[in-house]
C-alpha positions in Angstrom: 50.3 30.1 42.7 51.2 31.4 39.2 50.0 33.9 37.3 50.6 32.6 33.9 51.5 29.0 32.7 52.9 28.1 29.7 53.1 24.5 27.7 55.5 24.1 25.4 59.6 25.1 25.3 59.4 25.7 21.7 59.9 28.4 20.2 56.1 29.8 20.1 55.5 29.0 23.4 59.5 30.7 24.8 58.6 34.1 22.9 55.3 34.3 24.6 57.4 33.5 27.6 59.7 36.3 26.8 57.7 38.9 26.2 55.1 38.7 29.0 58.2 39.3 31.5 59.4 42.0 29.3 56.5 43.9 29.8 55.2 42.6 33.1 58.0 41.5 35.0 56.0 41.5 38.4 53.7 38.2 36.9 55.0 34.9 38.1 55.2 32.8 34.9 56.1 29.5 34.8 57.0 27.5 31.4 56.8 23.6 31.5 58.3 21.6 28.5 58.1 17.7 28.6 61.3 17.4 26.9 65.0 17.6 28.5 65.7 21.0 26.5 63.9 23.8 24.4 63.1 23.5 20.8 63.3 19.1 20.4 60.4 18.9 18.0 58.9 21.4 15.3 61.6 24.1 15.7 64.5 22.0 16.4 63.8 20.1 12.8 63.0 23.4 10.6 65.1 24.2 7.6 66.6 27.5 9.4 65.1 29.7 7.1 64.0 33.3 7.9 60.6 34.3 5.7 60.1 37.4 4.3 56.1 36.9 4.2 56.1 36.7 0.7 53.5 33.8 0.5 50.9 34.9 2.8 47.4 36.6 2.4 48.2 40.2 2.6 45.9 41.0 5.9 46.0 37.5 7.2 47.7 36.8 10.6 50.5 34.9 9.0 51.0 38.3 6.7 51.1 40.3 9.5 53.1 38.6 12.1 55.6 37.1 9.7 56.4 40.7 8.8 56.6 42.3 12.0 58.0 39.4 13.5 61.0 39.5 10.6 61.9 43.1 12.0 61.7 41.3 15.6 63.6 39.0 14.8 66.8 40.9 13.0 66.6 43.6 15.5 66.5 40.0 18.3 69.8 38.7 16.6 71.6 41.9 16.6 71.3 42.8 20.2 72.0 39.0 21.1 75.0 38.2 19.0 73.1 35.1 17.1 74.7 34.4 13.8 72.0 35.0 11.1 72.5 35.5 6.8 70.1 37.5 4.5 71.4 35.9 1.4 68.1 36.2 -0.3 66.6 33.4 -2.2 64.8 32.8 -5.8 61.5 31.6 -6.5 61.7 29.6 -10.0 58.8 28.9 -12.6 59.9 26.4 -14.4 56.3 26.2 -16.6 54.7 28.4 -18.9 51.5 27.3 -16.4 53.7 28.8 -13.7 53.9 31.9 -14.9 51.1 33.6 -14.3 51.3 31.8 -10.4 54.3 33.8 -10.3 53.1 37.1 -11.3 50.5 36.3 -8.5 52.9 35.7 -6.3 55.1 38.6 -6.8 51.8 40.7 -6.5 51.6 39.5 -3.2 54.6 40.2 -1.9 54.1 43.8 -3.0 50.8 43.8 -1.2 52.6 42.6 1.8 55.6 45.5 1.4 58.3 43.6 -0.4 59.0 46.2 -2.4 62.7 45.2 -3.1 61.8 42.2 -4.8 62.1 42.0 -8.3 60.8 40.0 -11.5 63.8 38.4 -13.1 64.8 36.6 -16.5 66.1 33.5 -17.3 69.5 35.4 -18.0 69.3 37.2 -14.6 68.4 33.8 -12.9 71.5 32.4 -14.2 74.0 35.1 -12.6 72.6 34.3 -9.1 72.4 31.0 -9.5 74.8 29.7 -12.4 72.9 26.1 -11.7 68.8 26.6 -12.0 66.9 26.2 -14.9 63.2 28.3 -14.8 61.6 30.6 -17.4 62.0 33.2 -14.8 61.9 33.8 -11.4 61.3 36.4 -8.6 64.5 37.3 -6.4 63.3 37.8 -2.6 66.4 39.3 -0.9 64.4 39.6 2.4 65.1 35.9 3.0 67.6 34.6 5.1 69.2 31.6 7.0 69.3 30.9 10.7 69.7 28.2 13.5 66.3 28.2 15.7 67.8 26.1 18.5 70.0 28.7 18.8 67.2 31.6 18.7 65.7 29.7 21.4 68.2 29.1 23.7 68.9 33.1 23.6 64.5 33.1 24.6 65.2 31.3 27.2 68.8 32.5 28.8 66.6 36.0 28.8 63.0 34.5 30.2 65.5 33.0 33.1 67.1 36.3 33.7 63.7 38.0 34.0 63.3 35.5 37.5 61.3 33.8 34.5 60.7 29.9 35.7 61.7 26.9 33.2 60.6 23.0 34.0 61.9 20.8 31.9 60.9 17.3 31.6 57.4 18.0 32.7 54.7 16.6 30.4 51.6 17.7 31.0 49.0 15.1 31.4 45.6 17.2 32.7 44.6 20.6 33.4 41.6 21.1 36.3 39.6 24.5 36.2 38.7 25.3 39.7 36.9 28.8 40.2 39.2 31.1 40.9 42.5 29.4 39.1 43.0 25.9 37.2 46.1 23.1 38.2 48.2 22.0 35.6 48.8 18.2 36.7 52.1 16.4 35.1 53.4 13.3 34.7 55.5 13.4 37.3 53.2 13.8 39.5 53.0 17.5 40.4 50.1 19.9 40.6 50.8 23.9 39.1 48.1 26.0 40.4 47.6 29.0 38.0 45.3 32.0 37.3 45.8 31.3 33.2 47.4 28.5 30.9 48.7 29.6 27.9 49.2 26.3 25.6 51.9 26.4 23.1 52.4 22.6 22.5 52.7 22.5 19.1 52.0 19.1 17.7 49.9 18.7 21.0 48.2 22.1 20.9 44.5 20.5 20.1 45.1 17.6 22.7 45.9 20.0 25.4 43.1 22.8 24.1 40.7 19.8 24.9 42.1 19.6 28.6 41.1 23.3 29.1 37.4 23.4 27.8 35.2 21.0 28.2 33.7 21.1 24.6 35.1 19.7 22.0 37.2 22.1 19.8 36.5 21.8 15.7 40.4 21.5 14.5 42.4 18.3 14.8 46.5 18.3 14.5 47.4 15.9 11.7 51.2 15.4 11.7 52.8 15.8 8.1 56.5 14.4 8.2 58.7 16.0 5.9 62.1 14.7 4.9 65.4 15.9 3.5 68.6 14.8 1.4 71.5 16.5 2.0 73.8 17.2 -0.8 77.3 16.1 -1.2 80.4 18.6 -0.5 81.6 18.2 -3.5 78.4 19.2 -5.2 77.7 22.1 -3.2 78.9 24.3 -6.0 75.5 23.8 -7.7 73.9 25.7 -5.0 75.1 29.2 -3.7 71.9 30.4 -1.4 68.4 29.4 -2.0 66.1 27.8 -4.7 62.5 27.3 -4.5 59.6 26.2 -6.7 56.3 28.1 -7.7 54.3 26.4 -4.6 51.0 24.6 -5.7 48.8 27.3 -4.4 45.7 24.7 -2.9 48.4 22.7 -1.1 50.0 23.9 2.3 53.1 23.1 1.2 56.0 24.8 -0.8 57.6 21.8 -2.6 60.7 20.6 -2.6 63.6 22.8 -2.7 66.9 23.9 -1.9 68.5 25.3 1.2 72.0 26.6 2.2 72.3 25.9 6.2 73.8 28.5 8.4 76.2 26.0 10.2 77.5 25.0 6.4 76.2 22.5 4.1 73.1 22.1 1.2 69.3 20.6 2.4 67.0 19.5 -0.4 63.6 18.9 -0.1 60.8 18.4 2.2 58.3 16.3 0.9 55.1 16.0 2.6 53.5 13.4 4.0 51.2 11.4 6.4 53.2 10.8 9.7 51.8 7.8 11.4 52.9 9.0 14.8 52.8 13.0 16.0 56.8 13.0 16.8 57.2 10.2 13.9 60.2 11.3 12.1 61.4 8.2 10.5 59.2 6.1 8.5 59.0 3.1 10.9 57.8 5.3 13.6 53.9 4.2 14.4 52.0 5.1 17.2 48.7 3.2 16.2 46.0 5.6 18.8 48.1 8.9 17.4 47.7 7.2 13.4 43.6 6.2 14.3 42.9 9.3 15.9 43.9 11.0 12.6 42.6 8.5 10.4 39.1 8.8 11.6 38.8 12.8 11.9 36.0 14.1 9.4 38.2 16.6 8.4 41.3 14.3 7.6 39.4 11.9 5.4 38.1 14.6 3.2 41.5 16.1 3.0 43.0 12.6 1.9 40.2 12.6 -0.6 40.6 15.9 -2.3 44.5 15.2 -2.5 45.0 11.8 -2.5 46.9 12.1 -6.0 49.0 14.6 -4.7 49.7 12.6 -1.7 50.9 9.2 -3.4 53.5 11.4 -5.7 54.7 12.8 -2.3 55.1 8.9 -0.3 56.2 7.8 -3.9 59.3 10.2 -3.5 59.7 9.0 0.5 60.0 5.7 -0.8 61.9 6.5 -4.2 65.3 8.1 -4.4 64.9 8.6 -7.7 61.5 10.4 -7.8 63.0 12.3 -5.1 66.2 13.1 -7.4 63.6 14.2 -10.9 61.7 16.5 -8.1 65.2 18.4 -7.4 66.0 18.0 -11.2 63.5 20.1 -11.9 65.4 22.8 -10.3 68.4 21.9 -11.1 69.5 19.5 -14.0 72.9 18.2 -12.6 72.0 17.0 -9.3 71.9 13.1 -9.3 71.1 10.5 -6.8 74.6 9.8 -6.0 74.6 13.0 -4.7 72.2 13.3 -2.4 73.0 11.6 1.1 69.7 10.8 3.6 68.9 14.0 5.9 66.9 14.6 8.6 63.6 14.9 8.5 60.8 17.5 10.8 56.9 16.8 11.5 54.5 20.0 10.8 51.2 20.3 13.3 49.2 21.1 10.7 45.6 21.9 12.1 42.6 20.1 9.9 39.2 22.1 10.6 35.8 19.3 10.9 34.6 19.8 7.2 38.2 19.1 6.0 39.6 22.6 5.8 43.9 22.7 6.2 44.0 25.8 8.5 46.2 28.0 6.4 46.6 30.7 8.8 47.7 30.7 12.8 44.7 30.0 15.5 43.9 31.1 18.9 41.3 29.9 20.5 40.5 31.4 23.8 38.3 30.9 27.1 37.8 32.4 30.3 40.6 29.6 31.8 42.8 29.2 28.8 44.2 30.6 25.8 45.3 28.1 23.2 47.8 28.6 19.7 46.1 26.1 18.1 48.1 26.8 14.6 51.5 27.8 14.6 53.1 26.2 11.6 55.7 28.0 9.2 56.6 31.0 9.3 55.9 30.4 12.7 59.8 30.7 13.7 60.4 33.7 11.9 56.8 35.2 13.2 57.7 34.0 17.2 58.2 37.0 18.6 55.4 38.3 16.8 53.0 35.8 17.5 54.6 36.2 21.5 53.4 39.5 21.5 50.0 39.1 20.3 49.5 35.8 22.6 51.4 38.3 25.6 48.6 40.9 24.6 45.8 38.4 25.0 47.1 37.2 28.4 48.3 41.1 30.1 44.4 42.5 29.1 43.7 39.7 31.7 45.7 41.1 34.7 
């Protein structure tokens, strides 16, 4: 029998992992992962980046765990040798429209402590970043650049050496409550018998939360693929850190934009749009119950709705190099399509409420058997340990 059980080796579900042994060492926890190794899906196909929280409602969870889970995370790195680069980054209006969204912005981030971020000129744009073009811009040095598989594997090698137990390769396919525990049942066959499951399982999270409870839960996970360009060597010059757009503030998404890797090299992009499976990260990959299930929630058709203009612009740049190309132009002038070489691409669980509501903050929905991160997407990297210790809270007030 085990205390705690935990779905999902990424890295949400590992820093829960982590820091219920850190402060409980006596539980018996168990994490199960379907995959052959941590991090495959969501955190495995991030950009790397580590957010400041300048985005967030000041209040909200994201706010508040981003920022703590920043400190968390440099303090994380330090102690465990991973290779991490505050480089900063700039956020570019490149509107008179924008403006104003970026004096809004910048507000924000003050709200939520950045106090070392600045308003800057055109002129002061142009020494950090020779290459941009923008009326002016905000400088956020709190931003950095990271690897996440990396991050994770350090989780795990710790979780391990807390007698922590790791399965891999064990999808989970039901979860029984019985009355004094529930069994975790996986496809291959085995029964975990456990006083609590804890589900972390990303872009399964809601399909799992409805193996726990018996009522239906009100969110859905649609799966948004987004997908990259990498820039050629010889044009990284145009790029020394980070460059991103004024986001569109009723869209979940920050726009394309430009990323310097920590194991070398330029990303550019994501775009967003519809994945037609949950792990669908090329555009031939279908799963037909996965696309239905979507297509028919409440919630997703009124989303597709309200932003269907927005959407086509984003699957007109998926299919269109150049689109793509005069997105990034935007930014910067001199990039061209021969520059940009195909990338990889990453699928955000973004949770859809009923009435068609993208949940714009994380969500834990809870029962007497179960507790369920039902919304973890970014900053949910940067936040993990943050987010661990608030799930790790939730579960420890039960023993």
């Amino acid at each position: 029998m085990y205390d705690i059980t935990i779905i999902g080796g990424g890295i949400v579900g590992l820093a829960t992992a982590l820091r219920i042994k850190e402060q409980r060492p006596a539980l018996k926890v168990l994490l199960l992962e379907k995959e052959n190794e941590v991090a495959k899906h969501q955190t495995g196909h991030n950009s790397g980046v580590i957010h400041s929280g300048l985005y967030y409602k000041p209040g909200s969870l994201k706010a508040t765990n981003c920022i703590r889970g920043y400190r968390m995370l440099i303090d994380f790195c330090e102690r465990e040798g991973v290779a991490y680069d505050l480089c900063g980054k700039i956020v570019v209006a490149t509107t008179e429209a924008q403006r104003p969204l970026l004096r809004n912005l910048f507000d924000r981030g003050n709200q939520n402590g950045l106090t070392d971020n600045r308003m800057i000129s055109e002129g002061e744009m142009k020494e950090i970043e020779p290459h941009v073009k923008g009326l002016e811009g905000i400088w956020v040095p709190y931003t950095g650049i990271i690897d996440y598989k990396t991050v994770c594997e350090k989780y795990a090698d710790n979780f391990r050496k807390l007698d922590g137990e790791l399965r891999f390769n064990e999808k989970v396919t039901d979860v029984k409550n019985r009355n004094t525990h529930s069994e975790v049942v996986t496809a291959t066959g085995k029964v975990f018998e456990t006083k609590l499951v804890v589900n972390c399982a990303g872009l399964y999270s809601d399909k799992v939360a409805q193996l726990t409870q018996p009522e239906n839960i009100n969110v859905r996970i649609i799966p948004f693929r987004g997908e990259y360009y990498k820039i050629r060597p010889e044009k990284h010059y145009l790029v020394k850190n980070l460059i991103y757009p004024v986001p569109d503030p009723n869209f979940p998404f920050l726009g394309v934009h430009f990323t310097r890797m920590i194991e070398g090299g330029i990303e550019a992009g994501p775009n967003a749009v519809f994945a037609f499976k949950r792990e669908g990260y090329s555009k031939l990959d279908i799963h037909v119950p996965e696309m239905l299930e979507s297509l028919t929630w409440p919630g997703f058709r009124k989303v597709a709705m309200k932003y269907w203009r927005t959407g086509m612009g984003e699957y007109y740049r998926s299919f269109s190099k150049a689109a793509f190309t005069k997105a990034l132009q935007g930014l910067i002038p001199e990039i061209q399509s021969e520059d940009l070489i195909p990338g990889g691409s990453g699928v955000r669980a973004q949770a859809c409420d009923y009435d068609g509501g993208l949940l714009d903050d994380f969500s834990i929905i809870e029962n007497k058997t179960a507790i369920n991160v039902c919304n973890a997407p970014s900053p949910a990297a940067t936040s993990s340990l943050s987010i661990g210790q608030t799930v790790s809270e939730k579960v420890l007030s039960r023993f």
